[in-house]
C-alpha positions as CSV (number, residue, x, y, z in Angstrom):
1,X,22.3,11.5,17.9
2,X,25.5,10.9,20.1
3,X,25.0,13.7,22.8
4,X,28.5,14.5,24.6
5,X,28.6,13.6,28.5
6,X,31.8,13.0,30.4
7,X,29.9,10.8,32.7
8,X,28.3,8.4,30.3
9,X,30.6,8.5,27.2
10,X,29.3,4.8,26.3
11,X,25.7,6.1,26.2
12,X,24.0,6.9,22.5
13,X,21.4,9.4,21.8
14,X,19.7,8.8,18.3
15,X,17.9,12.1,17.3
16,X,15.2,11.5,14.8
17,X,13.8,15.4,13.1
18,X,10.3,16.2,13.0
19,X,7.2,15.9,16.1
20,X,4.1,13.7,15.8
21,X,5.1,10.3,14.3
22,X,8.6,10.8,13.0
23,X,9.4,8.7,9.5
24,X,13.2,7.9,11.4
25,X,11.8,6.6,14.6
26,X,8.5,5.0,13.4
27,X,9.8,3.2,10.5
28,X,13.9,2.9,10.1
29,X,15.8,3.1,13.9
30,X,14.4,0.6,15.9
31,X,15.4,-2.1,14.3
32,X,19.0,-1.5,13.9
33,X,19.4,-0.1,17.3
34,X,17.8,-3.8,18.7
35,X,20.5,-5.2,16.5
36,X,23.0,-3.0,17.7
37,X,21.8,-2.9,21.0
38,X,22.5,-7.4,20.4
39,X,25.8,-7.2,19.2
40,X,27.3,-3.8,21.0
41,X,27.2,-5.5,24.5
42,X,28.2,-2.4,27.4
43,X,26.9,0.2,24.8
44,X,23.7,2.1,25.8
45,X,21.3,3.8,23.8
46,X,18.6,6.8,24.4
47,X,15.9,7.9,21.7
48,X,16.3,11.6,21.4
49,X,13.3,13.6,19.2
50,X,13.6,17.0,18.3
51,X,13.0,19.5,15.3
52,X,15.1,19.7,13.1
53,X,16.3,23.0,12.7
54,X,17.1,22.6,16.7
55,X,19.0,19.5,15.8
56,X,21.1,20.8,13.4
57,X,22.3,23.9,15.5
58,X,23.1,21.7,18.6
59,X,25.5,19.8,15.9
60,X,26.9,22.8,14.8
61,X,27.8,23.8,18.3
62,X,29.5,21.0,19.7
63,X,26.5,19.7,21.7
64,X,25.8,16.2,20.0
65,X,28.1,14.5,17.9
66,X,25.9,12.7,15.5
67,X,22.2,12.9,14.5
68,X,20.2,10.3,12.3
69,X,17.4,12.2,10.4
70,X,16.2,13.0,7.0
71,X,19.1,14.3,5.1
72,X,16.8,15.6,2.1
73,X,15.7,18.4,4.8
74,X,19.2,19.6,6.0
75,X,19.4,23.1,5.8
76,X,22.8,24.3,7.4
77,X,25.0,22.1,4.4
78,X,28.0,23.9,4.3
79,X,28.6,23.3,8.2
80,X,27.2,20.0,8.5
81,X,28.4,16.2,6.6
82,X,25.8,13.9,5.9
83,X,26.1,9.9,5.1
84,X,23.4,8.4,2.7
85,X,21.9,5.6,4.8
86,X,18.5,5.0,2.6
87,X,16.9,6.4,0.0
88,X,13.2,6.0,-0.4
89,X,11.3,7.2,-3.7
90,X,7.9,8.9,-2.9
91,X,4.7,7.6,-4.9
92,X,1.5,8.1,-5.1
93,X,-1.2,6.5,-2.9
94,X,-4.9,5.6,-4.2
95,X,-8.1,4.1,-2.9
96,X,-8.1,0.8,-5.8
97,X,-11.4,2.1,-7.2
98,X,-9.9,5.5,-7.8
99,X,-10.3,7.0,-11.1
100,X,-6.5,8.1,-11.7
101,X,-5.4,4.1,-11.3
102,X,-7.0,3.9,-15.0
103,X,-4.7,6.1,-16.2
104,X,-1.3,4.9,-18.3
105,X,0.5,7.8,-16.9
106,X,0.3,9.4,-13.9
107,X,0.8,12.9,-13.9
108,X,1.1,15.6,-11.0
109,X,-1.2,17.7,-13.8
110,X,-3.6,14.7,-13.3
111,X,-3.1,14.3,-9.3
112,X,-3.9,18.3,-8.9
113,X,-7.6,17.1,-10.2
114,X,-8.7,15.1,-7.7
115,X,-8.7,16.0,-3.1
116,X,-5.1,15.9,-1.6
117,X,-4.3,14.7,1.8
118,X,-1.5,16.7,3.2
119,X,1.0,14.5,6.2
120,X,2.8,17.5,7.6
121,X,5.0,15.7,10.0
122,X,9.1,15.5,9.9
123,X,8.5,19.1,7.4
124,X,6.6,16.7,4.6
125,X,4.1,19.8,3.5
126,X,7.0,22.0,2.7
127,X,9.0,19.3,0.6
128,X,5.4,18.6,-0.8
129,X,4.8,22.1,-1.7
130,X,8.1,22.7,-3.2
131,X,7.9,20.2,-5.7
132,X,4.6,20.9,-6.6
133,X,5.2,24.9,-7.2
134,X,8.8,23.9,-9.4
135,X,6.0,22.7,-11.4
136,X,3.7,25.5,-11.7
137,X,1.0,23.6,-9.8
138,X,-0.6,23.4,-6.2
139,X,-2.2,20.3,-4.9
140,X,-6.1,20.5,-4.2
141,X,-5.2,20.3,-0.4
142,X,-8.7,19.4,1.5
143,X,-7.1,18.1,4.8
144,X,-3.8,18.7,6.7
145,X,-2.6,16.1,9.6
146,X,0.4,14.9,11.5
147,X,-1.3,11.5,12.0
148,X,-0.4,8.7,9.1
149,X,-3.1,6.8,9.7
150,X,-5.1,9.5,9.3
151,X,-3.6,10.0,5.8
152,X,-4.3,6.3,5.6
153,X,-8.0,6.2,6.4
154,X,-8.9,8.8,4.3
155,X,-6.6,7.9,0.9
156,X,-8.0,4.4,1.9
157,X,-12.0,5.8,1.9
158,X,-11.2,7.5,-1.5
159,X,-11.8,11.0,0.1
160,X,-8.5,12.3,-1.6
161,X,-4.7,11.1,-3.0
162,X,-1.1,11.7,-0.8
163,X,2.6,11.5,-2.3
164,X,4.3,9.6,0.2
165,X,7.5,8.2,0.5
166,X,7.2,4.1,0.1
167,X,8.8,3.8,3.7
168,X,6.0,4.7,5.4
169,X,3.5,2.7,3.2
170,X,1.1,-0.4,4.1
171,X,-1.3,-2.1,2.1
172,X,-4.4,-1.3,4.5
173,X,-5.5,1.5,6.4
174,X,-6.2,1.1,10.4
175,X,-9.8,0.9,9.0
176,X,-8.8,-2.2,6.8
177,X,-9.2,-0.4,4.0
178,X,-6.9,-1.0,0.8
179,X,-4.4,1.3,-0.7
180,X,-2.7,0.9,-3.9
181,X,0.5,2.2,-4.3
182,X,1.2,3.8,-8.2
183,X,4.2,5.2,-9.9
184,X,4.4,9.2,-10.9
185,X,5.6,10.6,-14.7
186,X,6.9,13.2,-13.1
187,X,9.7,13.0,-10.7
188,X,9.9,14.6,-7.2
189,X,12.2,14.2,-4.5
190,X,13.7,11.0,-3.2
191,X,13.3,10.8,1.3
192,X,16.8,10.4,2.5
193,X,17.7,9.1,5.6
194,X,21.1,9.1,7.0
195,X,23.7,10.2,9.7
196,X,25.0,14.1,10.3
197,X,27.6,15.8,11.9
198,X,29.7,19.0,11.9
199,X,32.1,19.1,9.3
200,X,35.2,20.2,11.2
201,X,34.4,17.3,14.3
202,X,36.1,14.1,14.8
203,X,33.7,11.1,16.1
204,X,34.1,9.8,19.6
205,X,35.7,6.4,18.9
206,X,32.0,4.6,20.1
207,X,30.1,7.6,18.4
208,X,32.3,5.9,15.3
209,X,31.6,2.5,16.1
210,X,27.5,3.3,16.3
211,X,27.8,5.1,12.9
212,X,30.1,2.2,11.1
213,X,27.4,-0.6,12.5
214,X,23.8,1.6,10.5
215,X,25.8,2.0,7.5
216,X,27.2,-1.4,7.4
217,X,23.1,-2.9,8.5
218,X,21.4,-0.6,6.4
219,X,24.1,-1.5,3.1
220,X,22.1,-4.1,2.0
221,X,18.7,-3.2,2.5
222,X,16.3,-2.9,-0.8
223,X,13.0,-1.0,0.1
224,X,10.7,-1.9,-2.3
225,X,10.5,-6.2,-1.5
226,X,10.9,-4.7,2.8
227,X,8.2,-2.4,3.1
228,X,5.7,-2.7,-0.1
229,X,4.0,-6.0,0.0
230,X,3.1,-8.0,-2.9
231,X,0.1,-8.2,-4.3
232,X,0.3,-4.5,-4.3
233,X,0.0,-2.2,-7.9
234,X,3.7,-0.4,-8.4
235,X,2.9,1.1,-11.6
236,X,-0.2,2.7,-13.3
């Protein structure tokens, strides 16, 4: 997020939505801004967190110029532009001994069977929720945290399944324990990440420059062969 000051117009602010461990600034800023930070010599940058209903109204009222945060959560649409800079499809995640990995079909009918871990951080229990109750179904939720590794430990000691986004995914827990990665029957909604601003604004000329360099670096990325690792299951 660009935040307006007359006395450091070259400075950047990136805002990434959500508290705890934020999906934008764990796992997609830092490496562009160390790229841009490489190539953009004389241009600053400052990490700027925030929730994201606070985000959008500084946006809408001239206080920042341009946020980077999950674009599947916005909320005030009709006042706010958004730019697509990744989309990452949610899965399921399993311990490997599991009993849902044997089936041929995963389906959220089957997931509501077995103990659900619940992240809650960057509004992922409301998103979960929503999808689940389109479908007439609420998962079996037996613990709620803002800590992935949390989620990781316990999906990775078979104590209960998540629906993640594959962004956020590793192959091991902090515990070293493995976790399989499986496709769902059912669709639910994509995590988008991408770049926001109010609707009726022009760009500062380096707020421009900043948003031009993530969408050209992020262009080519392809998930699935970044961030799940092979040897990994992808399908049931």
């Amino acid at each position: 997020m660009c935040e307006r000051d007359a006395q450091i117009d070259s400075a950047y602010s990136a805002h990434v939505a959500g508290r705890g461990l934020p999906t934008v600034a764990g796992y997609f800023l830092p490496r562009y801004l160390a790229k841009f930070q490489t190539n953009a010599l004389g241009i600053g940058t400052e990490l700027f967190e925030g929730p994201r209903s606070m985000i959008e109204q500084r946006l809408i009222d001239g206080e920042l110029d341009l946020a980077v945060m999950l674009i599947s959560n916005l909320v005030l649409t009709e006042q706010l532009s958004s730019k697509m800079l990744l989309r990452s499809v949610r899965r399921l995640w399993v311990a490997p001994s599991h009993p849902i990995t044997r089936l041929r079909s995963i389906t959220l009918t089957e997931v509501a069977k077995y103990p659900y871990v619940m992240l809650t951080t960057d509004e992922s229990s409301s998103t979960t929720l929503r999808y689940w109750t389109a479908q007439g179904l609420k998962p079996k939720t037996v613990f709620r945290t803002s800590s992935i590794e949390a989620v990781r430990s316990m999906v990775g000691s078979g104590l209960g399944v998540t629906i993640l986004s594959e962004l956020i995914y590793r192959p091991r827990s902090y515990d070293n324990q493995r976790i399989e990665l499986l496709d769902l029957a059912d669709t639910v909604p994509t995590m988008d990440i991408g770049l926001v601003w109010r609707t009726d604004s022009d760009l500062p000329p380096l707020t421009q420059a900043f948003c031009d360099f993530l969408q050209f670096s992020s262009s080519g990325d392809d998930r699935a062969a970044m961030e799940v690792h092979k040897g990994q299951r992808h399908s049931a």
